[in-house]
RODOVEX-690510 format. One line per 2 residues: for each residue x, y, z of C-alpha. Coordinates in steps of 0.001 Angstrom, whole numbers, always signed. Layout:
N
X:Y:Z | ...
END
This chain:
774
+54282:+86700:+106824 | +56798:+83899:+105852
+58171:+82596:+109030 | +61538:+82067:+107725
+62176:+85761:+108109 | +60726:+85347:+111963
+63002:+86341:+114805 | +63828:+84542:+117831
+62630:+81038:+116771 | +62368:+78735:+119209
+63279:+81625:+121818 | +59844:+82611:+122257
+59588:+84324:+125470 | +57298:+82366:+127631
+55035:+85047:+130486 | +54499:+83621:+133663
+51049:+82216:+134072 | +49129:+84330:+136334
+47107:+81439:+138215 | +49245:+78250:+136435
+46532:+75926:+138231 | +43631:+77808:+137142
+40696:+75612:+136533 | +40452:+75229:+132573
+44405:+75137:+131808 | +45660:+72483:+130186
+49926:+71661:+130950 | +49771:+69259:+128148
+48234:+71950:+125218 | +50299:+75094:+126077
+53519:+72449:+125935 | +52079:+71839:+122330
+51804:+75725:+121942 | +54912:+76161:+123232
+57054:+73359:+120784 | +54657:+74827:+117787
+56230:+78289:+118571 | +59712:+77299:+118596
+58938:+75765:+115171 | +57405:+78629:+113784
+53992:+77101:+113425 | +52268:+80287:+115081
+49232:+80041:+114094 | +49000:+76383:+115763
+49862:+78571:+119148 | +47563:+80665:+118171
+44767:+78528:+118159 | +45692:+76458:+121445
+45649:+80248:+123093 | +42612:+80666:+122127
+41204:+77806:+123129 | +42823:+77888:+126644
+41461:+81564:+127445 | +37462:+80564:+126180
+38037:+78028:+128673 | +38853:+80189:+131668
+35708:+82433:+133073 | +38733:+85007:+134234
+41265:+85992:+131500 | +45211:+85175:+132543
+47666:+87984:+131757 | +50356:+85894:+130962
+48085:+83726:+128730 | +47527:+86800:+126928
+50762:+87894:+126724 | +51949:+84663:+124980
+49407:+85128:+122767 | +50026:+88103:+121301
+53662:+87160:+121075 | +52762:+84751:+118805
+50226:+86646:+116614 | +52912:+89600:+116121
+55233:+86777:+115154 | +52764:+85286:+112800
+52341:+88855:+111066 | +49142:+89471:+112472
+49648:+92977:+114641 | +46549:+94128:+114687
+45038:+91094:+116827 | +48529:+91026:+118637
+48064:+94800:+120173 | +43813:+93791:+121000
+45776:+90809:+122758 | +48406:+93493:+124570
+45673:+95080:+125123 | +43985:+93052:+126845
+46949:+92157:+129354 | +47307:+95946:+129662
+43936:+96066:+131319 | +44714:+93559:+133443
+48087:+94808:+134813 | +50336:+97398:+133486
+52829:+96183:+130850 | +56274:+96139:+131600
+59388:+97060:+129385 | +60730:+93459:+129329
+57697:+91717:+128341 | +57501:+93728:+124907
+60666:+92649:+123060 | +58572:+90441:+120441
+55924:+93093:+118999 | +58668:+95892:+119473
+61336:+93545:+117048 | +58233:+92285:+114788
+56829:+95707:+114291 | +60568:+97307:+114010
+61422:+94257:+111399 | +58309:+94462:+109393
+58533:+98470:+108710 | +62015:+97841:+107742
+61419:+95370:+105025 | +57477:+96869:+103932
+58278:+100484:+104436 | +61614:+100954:+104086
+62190:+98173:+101393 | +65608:+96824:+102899
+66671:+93513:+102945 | +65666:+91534:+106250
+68359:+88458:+107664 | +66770:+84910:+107793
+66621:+85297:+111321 | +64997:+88466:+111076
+67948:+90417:+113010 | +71601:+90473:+112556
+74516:+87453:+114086 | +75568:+90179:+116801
+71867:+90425:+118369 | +71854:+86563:+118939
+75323:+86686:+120124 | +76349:+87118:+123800
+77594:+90449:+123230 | +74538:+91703:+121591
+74241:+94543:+123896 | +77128:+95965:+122933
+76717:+98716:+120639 | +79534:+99987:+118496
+79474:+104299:+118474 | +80671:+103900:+115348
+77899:+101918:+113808 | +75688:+104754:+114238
+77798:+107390:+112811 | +76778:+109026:+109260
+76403:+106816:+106649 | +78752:+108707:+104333
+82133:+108481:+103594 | +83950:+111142:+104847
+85124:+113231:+101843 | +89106:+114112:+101363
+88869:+117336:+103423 | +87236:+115693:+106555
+88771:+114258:+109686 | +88583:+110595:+110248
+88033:+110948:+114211 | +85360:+113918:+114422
+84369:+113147:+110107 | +83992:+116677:+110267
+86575:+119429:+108162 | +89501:+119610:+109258
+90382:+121892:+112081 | +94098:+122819:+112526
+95414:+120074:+110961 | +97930:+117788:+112063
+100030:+115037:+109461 | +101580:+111870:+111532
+104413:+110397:+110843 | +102611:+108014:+108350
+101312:+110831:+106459 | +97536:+110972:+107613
+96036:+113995:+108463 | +93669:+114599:+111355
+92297:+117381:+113788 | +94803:+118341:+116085
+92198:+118235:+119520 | +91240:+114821:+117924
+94787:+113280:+117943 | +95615:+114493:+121254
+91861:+113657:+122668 | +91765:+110477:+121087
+92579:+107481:+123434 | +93443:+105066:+120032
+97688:+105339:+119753 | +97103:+103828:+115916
+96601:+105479:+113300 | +93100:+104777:+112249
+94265:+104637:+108805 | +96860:+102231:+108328
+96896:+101136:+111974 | +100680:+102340:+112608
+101703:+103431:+116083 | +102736:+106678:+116739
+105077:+108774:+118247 | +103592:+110570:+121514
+105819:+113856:+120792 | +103964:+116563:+120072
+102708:+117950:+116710 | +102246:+120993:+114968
+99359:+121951:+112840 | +100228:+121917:+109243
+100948:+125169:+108185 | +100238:+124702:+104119
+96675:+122338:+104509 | +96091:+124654:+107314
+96202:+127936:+105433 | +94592:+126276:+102072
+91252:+124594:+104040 | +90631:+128634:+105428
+90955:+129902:+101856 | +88867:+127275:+100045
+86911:+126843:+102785 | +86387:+130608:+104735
+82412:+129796:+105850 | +83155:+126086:+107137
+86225:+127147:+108576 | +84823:+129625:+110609
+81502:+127763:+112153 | +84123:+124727:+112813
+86495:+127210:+115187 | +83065:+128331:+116054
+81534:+125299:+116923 | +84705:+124045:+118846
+84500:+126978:+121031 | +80914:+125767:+121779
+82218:+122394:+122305 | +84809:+123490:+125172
+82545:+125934:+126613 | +80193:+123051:+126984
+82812:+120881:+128357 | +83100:+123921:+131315
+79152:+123752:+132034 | +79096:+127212:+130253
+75825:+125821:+128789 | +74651:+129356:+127674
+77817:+130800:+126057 | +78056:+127137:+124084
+74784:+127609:+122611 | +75099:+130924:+121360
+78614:+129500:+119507 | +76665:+126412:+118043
+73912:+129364:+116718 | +76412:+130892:+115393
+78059:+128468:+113821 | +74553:+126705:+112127
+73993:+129858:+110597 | +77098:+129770:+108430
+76347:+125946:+107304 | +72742:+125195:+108160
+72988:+121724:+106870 | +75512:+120488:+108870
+74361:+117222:+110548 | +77220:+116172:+112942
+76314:+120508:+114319 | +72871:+120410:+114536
+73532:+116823:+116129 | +75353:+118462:+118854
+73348:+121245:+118975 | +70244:+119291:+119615
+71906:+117553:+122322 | +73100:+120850:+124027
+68973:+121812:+123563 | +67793:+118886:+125826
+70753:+118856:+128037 | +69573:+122429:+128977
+65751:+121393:+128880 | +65005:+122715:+126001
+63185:+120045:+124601 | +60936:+121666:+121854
+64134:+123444:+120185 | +65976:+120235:+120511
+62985:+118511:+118424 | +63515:+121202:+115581
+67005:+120723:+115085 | +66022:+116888:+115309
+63417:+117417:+112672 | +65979:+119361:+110767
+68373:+116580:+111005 | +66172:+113830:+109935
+65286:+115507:+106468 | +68886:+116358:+106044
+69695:+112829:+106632 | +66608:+110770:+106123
+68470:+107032:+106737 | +71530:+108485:+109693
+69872:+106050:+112631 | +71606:+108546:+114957
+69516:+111168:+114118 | +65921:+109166:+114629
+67385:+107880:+117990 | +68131:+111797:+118910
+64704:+112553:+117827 | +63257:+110052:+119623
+64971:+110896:+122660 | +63608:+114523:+122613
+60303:+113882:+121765 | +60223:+111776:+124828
+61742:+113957:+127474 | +58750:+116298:+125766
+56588:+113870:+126869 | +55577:+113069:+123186
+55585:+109307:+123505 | +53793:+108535:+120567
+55903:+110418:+118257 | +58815:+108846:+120052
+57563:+105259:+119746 | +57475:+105627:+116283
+60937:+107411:+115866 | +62421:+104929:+118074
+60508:+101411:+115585 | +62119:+103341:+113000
+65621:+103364:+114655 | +64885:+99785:+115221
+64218:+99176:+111781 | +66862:+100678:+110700
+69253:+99283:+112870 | +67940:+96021:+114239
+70543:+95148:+116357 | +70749:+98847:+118595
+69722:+96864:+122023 | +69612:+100560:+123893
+67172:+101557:+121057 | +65056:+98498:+121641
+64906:+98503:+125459 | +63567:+102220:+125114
+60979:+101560:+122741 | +59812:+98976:+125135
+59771:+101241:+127629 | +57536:+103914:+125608
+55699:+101487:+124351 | +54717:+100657:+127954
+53934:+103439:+128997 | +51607:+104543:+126130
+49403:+101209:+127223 | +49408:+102466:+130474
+48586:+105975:+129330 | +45450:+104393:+128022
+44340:+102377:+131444 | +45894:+105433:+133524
+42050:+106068:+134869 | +41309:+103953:+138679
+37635:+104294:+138069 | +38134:+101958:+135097
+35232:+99262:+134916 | +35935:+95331:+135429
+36287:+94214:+132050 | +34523:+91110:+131082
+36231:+88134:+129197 | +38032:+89148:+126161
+35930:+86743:+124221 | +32665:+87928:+125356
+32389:+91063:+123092 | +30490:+94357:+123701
+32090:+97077:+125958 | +34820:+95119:+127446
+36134:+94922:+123592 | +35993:+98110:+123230
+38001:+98799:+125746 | +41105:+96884:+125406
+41114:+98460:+121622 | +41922:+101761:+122421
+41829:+104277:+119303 | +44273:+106432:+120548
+46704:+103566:+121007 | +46071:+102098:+117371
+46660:+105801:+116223 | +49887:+105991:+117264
+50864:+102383:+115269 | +48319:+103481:+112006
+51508:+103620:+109598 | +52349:+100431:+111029
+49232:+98290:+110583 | +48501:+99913:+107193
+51220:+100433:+104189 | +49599:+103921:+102895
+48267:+103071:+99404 | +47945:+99436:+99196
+45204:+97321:+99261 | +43938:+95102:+102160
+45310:+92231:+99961 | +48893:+93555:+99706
+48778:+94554:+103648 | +49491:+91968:+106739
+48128:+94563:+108797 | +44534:+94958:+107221
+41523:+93448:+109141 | +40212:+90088:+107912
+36713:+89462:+106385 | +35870:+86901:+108278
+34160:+86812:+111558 | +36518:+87449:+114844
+36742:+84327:+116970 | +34463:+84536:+120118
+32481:+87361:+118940 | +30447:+89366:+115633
+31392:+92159:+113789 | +28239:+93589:+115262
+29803:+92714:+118815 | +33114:+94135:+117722
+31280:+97549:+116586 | +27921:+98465:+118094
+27084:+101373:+115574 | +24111:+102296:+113980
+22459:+99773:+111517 | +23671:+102352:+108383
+27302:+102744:+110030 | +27060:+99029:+110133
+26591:+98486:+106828 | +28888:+100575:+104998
+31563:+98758:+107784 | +30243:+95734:+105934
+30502:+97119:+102494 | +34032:+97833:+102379
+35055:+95064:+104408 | +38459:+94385:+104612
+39807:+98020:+102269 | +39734:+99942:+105609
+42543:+99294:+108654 | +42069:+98293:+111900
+43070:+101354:+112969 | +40572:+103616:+110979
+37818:+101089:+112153 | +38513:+101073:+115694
+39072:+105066:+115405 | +35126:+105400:+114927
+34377:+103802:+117877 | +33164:+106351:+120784
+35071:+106290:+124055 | +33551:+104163:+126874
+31928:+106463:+129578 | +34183:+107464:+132257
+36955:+104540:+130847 | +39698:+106402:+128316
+42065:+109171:+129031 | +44680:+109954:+126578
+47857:+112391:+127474 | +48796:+114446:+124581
+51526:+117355:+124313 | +50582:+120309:+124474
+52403:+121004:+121145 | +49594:+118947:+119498
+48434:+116279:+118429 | +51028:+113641:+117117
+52521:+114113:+113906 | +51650:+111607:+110887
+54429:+109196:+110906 | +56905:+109426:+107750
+59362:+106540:+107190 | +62696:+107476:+105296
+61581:+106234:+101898 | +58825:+109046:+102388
+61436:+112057:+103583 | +62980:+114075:+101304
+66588:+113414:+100583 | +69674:+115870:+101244
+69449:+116700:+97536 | +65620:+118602:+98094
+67120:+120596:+101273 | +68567:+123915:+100604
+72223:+122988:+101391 | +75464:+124929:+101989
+77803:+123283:+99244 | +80694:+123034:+101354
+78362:+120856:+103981 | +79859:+117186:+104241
+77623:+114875:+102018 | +78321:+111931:+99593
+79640:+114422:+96860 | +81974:+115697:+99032
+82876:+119531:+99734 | +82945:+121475:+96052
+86470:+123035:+95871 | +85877:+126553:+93851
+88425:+126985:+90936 | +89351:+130064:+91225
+90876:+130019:+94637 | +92989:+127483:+93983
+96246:+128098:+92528 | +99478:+126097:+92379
+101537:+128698:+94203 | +99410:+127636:+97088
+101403:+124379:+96803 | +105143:+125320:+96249
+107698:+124236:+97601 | +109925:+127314:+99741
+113124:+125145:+98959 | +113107:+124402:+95006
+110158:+127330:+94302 | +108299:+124680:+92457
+104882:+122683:+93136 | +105543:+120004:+95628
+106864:+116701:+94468 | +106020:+113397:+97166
+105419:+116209:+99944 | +106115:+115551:+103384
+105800:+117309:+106677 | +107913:+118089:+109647
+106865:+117431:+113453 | +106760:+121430:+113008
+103941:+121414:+110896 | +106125:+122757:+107560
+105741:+121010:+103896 | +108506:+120223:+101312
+109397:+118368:+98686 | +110869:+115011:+99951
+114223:+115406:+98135 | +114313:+118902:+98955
+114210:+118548:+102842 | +116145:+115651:+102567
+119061:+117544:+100968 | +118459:+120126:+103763
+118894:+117714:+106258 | +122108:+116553:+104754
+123893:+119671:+105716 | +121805:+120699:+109021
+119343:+118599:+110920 | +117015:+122253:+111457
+113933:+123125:+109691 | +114794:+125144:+106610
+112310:+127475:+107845 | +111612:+127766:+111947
+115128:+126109:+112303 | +113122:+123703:+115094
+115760:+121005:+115486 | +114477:+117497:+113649
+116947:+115218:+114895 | +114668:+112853:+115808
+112871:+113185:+112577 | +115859:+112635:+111345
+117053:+109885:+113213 | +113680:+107974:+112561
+113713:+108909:+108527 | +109870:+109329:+108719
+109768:+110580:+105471 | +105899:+109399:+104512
+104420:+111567:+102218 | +101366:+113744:+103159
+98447:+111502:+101487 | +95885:+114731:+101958
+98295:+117225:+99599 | +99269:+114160:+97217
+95240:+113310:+96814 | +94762:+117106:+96199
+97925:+117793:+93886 | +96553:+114818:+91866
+92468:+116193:+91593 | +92547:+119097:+91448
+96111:+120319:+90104 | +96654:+117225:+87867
+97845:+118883:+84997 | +100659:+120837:+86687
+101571:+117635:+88836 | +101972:+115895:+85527
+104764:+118594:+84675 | +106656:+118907:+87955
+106622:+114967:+87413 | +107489:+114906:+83796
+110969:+116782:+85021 | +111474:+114894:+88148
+111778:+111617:+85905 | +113741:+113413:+83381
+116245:+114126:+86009 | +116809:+110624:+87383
+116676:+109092:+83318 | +120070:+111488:+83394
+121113:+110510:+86362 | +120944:+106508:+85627
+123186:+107402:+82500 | +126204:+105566:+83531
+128077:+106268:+80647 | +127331:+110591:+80363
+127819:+111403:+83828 | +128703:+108948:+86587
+128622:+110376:+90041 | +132339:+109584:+91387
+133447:+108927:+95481 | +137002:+110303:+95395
+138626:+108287:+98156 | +140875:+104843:+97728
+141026:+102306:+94980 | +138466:+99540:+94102
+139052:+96737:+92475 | +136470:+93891:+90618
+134814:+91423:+92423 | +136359:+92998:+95875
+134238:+94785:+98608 | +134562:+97888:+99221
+132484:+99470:+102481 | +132688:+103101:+102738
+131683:+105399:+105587 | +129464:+108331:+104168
+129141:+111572:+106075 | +130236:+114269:+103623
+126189:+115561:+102534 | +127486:+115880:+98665
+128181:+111800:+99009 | +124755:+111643:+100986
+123021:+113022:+98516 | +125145:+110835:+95745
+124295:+107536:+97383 | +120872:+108396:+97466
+120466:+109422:+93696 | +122431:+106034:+93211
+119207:+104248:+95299 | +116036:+106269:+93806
+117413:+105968:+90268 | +117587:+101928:+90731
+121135:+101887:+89463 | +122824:+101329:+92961
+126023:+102124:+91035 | +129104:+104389:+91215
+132521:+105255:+90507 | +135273:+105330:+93118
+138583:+106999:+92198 | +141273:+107940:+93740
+142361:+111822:+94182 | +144675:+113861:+92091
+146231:+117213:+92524 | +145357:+118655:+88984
+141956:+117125:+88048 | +140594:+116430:+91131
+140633:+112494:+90919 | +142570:+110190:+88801
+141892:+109056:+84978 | +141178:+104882:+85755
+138952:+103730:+88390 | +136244:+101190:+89313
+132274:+101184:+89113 | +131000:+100187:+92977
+127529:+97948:+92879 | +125647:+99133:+96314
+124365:+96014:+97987 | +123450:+97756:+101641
+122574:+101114:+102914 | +122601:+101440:+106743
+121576:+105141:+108280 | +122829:+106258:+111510
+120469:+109100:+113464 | +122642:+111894:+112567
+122775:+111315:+109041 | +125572:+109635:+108325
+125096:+105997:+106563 | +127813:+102823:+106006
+127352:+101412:+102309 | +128130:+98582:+101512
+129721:+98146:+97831 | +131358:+95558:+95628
+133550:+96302:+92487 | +132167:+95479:+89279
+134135:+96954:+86092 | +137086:+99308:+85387
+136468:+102368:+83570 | +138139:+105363:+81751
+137766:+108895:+82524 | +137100:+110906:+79306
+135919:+114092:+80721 | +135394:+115610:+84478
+132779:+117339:+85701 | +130513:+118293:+88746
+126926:+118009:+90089 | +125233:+119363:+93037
+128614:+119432:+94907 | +130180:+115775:+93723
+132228:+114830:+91006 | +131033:+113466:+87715
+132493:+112245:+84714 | +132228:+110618:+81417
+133323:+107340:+80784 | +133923:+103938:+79081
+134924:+100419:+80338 | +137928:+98690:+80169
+137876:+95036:+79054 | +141098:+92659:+78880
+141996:+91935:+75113 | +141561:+88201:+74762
+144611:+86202:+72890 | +144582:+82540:+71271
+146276:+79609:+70308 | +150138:+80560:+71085
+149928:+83422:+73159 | +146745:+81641:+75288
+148944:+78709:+75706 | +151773:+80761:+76708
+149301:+82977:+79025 | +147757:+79747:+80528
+151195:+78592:+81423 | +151995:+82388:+82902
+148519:+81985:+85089 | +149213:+78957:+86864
+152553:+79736:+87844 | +151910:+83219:+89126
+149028:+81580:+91367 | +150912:+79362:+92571
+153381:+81976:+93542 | +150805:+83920:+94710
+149529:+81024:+97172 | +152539:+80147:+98319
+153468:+84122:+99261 | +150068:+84086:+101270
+150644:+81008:+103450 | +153941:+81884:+104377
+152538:+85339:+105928 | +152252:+85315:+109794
+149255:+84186:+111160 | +148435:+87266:+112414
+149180:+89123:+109577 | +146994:+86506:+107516
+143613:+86683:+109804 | +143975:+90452:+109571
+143566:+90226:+105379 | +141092:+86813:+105885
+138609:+89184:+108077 | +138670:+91758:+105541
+139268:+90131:+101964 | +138301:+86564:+102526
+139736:+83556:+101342 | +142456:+83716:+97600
+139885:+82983:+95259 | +140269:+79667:+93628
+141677:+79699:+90145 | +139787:+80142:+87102
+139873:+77580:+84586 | +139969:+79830:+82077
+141246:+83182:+82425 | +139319:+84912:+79877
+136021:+83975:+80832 | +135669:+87403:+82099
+136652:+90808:+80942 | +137790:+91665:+84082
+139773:+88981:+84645 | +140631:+86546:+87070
+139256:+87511:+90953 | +142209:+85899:+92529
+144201:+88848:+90297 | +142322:+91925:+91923
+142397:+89970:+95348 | +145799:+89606:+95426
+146280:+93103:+93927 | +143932:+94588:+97160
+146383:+93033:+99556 | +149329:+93166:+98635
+151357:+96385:+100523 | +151651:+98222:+96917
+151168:+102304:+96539 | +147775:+103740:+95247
+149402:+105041:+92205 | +151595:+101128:+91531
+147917:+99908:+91888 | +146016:+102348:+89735
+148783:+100950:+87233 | +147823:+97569:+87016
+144311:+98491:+87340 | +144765:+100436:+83967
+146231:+97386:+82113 | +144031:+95998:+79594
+146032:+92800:+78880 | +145978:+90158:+81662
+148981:+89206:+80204 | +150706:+92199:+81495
+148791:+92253:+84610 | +150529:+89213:+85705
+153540:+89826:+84792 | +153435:+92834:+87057
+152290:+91355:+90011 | +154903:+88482:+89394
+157451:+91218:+90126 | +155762:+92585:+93165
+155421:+89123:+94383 | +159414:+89178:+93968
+159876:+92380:+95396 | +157477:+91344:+98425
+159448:+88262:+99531 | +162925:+89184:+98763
+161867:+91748:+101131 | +160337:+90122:+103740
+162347:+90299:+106818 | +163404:+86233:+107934
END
């Protein structure tokens, strides 16, 4: 083994000597051994070990101990569990003292059987951090993706389904159990108020779904009646419930834990079993099977679940400290007996060897010290050729001269394991507990299992395809909206748990703030504008009904290209006069204007006409296009826009839409004029500002700040008059001020000649100050 893949280099944990001054020990060499260690030069250890212990005419545990530390590390597990061994007989083993062959052995079936990729440091940053302990649940959940039907929380199906306010869609019990405020999703906070199941996903998950559906309810039943120590009632919901979907891992999870909660160990190692070939690489479900096999008193099946756990997840401390502690207690298992014999040095060979190699021990580890189908060359595990240090092969394995030979003959092809499992039993010195369920099972890593795809499985189980939808139940009147009678278009939901078409329940709302169908009050919903659409009915609309959301979106943007016609129908505010280049804010509470200004916004064209009223057509033939550059939204509805003028316009025709006024139109432009005439009109410019000026300073001062806080400044004057069609700004800013009648101002906002335009307000300008009282 390459000792850049070694774990906890330089952390080699260093066993207290048993007798430190023990005649024979050398300070100065097991310093050496020590440094070597931390450099990864194991074998150098190794060696100094050795030679330390063939010194000593009693063999020290801890000596031992460090010893096999360092041939596990070194790849070498076979001499590391004699070594173990060896301390074993000597005193029991604890937990603690087995962290190095429990990680080595863990690491190596991870990257020999299981073929994944191991860290340079053998184990990932979080195990060598200080909060390496600390074990994320969610690290061990399924590997899988939770499909489009499943809850993020539970990552089961959905279970009366509840849409935020952001538009993600969870279990109801999960969102209210849950002690996260966020949205797992997108992380937004919440509102605490309390929400309604969604009645469409709801109604569609029991029709596509019927089996799931009903061993969920099912198995939620079992879940509360758990929750009320109603143990017996539980189970016979969570039988119920894996009959309808057998190959449901997160149920026969549960169920397994329900089995050992209520001592039923062996039933809880079925569903384990069952579990682990459904999912052959879900760590959860080793560590479950693990757990039952020990409370069945199965260690060695557990130890080997658990080094798989391990293996799979190397950095599961809780995993690791309870494969130490099996792993202790299957040494001690094997020295259980009093009447044991004193064993004799470890070096000496002959019976005291045999003991401290224990077949039944090596049994349980077989898959571990030899890759099934590979040579002795290809395995770390396999028994070397040449002669054992302190001791024959003969010494190793007193057999008969014949057994001897064909030992000899095959040399190194055969394991240590299947050697040392020939070996009789020292008189009176082995006893091995076993289950009574049997012996232990041959050990099967993941890469051996059969995947989810050779299990008989329900197709609406949760798996990396993802639940099958069947064609023929679904239909797009399943996913109408009740307000326009057509499939839904950006859906959203209430806090009542009803779906509709965004601009449908938005046009609802303008005239009443109820739900269109339980009439539950949504002010709030209202006041907040949570409109988010439901993400779960857009991803399904757009899978599974794509054609037929295609359509319904085909005529939605047909609607708004009409709508951003400004010359066929412009939506018209009938209310005061506007004027170029002027602001104009406007109050909106009327819903036919609510819904105007918001056709204005979603069609990008932030534009509309504002007219005045008339008796006969409704609203007069001139006006002026409003640019929106601000929408504020009160709670109730109502909104304050904020609009600037932009160009005159003439009515053609009138007409109506959805409750407002449209019309056709075309704009007005001021006829430009040269040479004479633009002299002459250059001459009637400046004088009329200057009149203009003058008739503005001389106002009051309060009658002044009163137009400044509302109009601004008098524009400056243009240098040239006809640089825009509109005309001069000072022209439509003195026009908006001056104390003039809508209909003497929809006049001049008519004219087409500036020429005329001034001359007009020339003779208002008259009228104003002849008038003005002294």
């Amino acid at each position: 083994m390459e000792t850049g893949v070694l774990p906890h280099q330089g952390d080699l944990l260093l066993h207290p000597l048993s007798n430190p001054g023990a005649a024979g020990l050398c300070r100065e060499m097991l310093e050496v051994a020590e440094e070597a260690s931390r450099a990864g030069d194991f074998n150098l250890a190794i060696e100094i070990y050795n030679s330390q212990l063939a010194d000593l005419q009693q063999p020290d545990r801890g000596l031992c101990l460090r010893k096999g530390d360092s041939l596990a590390l070194a790849g070498r597990i076979s001499e590391a569990l004699e070594t173990y061994c060896i301390a074993a007989n000597l005193g029991k083993l604890r937990p603690e003292e087995l962290p190095v062959l429990v990680e080595t052995i863990a690491r190596t079936l991870r990257g020999k059987e299981l073929g994944l990729p191991v860290t340079p440091n053998g184990h990932n940053k979080s195990s060598s951090s200080g909060q390496g302990g600390i074990q994320n649940d969610r690290e061990c959940e399924e590997d899988e993706t939770p499909d489009m039907f499943s809850c993020r929380l539970c990552r089961c199906l959905l279970h009366e389904p509840v849409t935020l306010e952001c538009g993600h869609t969870f279990c109801k019990r999960c969102v209210e159990n849950d002690s996260v405020k966020d949205c797992i999703n997108c992380k937004q906070q919440q509102n605490k108020s309390d929400r309604r199941v969604n009645v469409v996903l709801s109604s569609l998950l029991d029709k596509l779904f019927e089996t799931e559906s009903k061993a969920r309810k099912m198995w939620i039943e079992g879940e509360v009646l758990w929750s009320k120590q109603n143990l017996v009632d539980a189970l016979e919901r969570y039988n119920a419930a894996v009959d309808l979907v057998p190959s449901s891992g997160s149920l026969l999870c549960q169920r397994a834990e329900l089995h050992m909660e209520m001592r039923n160990f062996s039933q809880a190692v079925q569903d384990a079993n069952s579990l682990c070939r459904l999912k052959p690489l879900w760590t959860k479900a080793h560590c479950l099977k693990a757990t039952a096999l020990s409370k069945a008193d199965r260690n060695d099946e557990a130890l080997q679940e658990y080094f798989l756990c391990l293996a799979l997840n190397p950095d599961w401390t809780k995993v690791k400290l309870e494969a130490q502690k099996v792993l202790s207690e299957v040494f001690s298992s094997v020295f259980e007996n009093e009447d044991m014999p004193t064993p004799l040095h470890p070096l000496q060979g002959g019976f005291a060897t045999r003991l401290i190699k224990p077949p039944a021990l090596l049994q349980t580890l077989r898959p571990l010290t030899q890759k099934p189908g590979c040579s002795s060359q290809d395995s770390e595990f396999s028994v070397a050729k040449s002669t054992p240090v302190g001791g024959s092969s003969s010494e190793l394995c007193p057999m008969s001269p014949a057994k001897s030979e064909q030992v000899a003959g095959e040399g190194s092809s055969k394991s240590l394991t299947e050697v040392l499992a020939s070996l009789p039993v020292p008189h009176g010195g082995l006893k091995r507990k076993h289950s009574s369920d049997g012996a232990s099972s041959p050990f099967n890593p993941p890469s051996k299992l059969s995947r989810p795809d050779d299990v008989n499985t329900v197709q609406t189980a949760s798996g990396r395809e993802g639940r099958v939808v069947p064609a023929h139940l679904l239909d797009s009147g399943d996913l109408e909206c009740s307000l326009c009678m057509r499939l839904f278009y950006e859906p959203v939901a209430t806090p009542c748990g009803h779906t509709f078409c965004l601009r449908c329940l938005e046009r609802c709302l303008d005239h009443n703030p109820n739900c269109p169908l339980c009439k539950e009050n949504l002010s709030e919903y209202l006041a907040t504008r949570g409109y988010n659409k439901t993400f779960l009915m857009e991803e399904v609309l757009q899978r599974y009904l794509g054609d037929e959301l295609a359509e319904r979106k085909k005529i939605h943007e047909e609607e708004m290209k009409e709508l951003s016609n400004l010359n066929q129908e412009v939506p018209i505010f009938v209310c005061t006069m506007a004027f170029p280049t002027i602001p104009c804010p406007l109050h909106v509470f009327e819903p036919r204007y609510r819904l105007m200004i918001r056709r204005c916004m979603e069609t990008g064209t932030k534009q509309f006409g504002m007219c005045i009223a008339d008796e006969l057509k409704g609203f007069a033939d001139y006006g002026c296009m409003l640019q929106v550059r601000d929408v504020k939204f009160f709670p109730d509805g109502r909104s304050v826009v904020d609009t600037i003028g932009v160009s005159r316009f003439k009515v053609l025709s009138h007409g109506q839409r959805d409750g407002y006024n449209t019309c056709k139109i075309e704009y007005l432009e001021d006829r430009k004029v040269e040479r004479e005439e633009l002299a002459e009109l250059l001459k009637l410019h400046d004088s009329v500002y200057e009149q203009a000026n003058n008739w503005f300073t001389s106002l009051k001062d309060n009658m002044k700040n009163q137009i400044l806080s509302h109009f601004g400044h008098l524009p400056s004057k243009d240098p040239d008059p006809q640089a825009s069609p509109e005309g001069p700004a000072w022209c439509w800013w003195l026009l908006a001020v001056l104390p003039l009648e809508n209909r003497a101002q929809l006049t001049i906002l008519a004219m087409n000649s500036l020429k005329d335009r001034l001359i007009a307000i020339r003779r208002v300008l008259i009228f104003v100050t002849r008038k003005r009282p002294r």
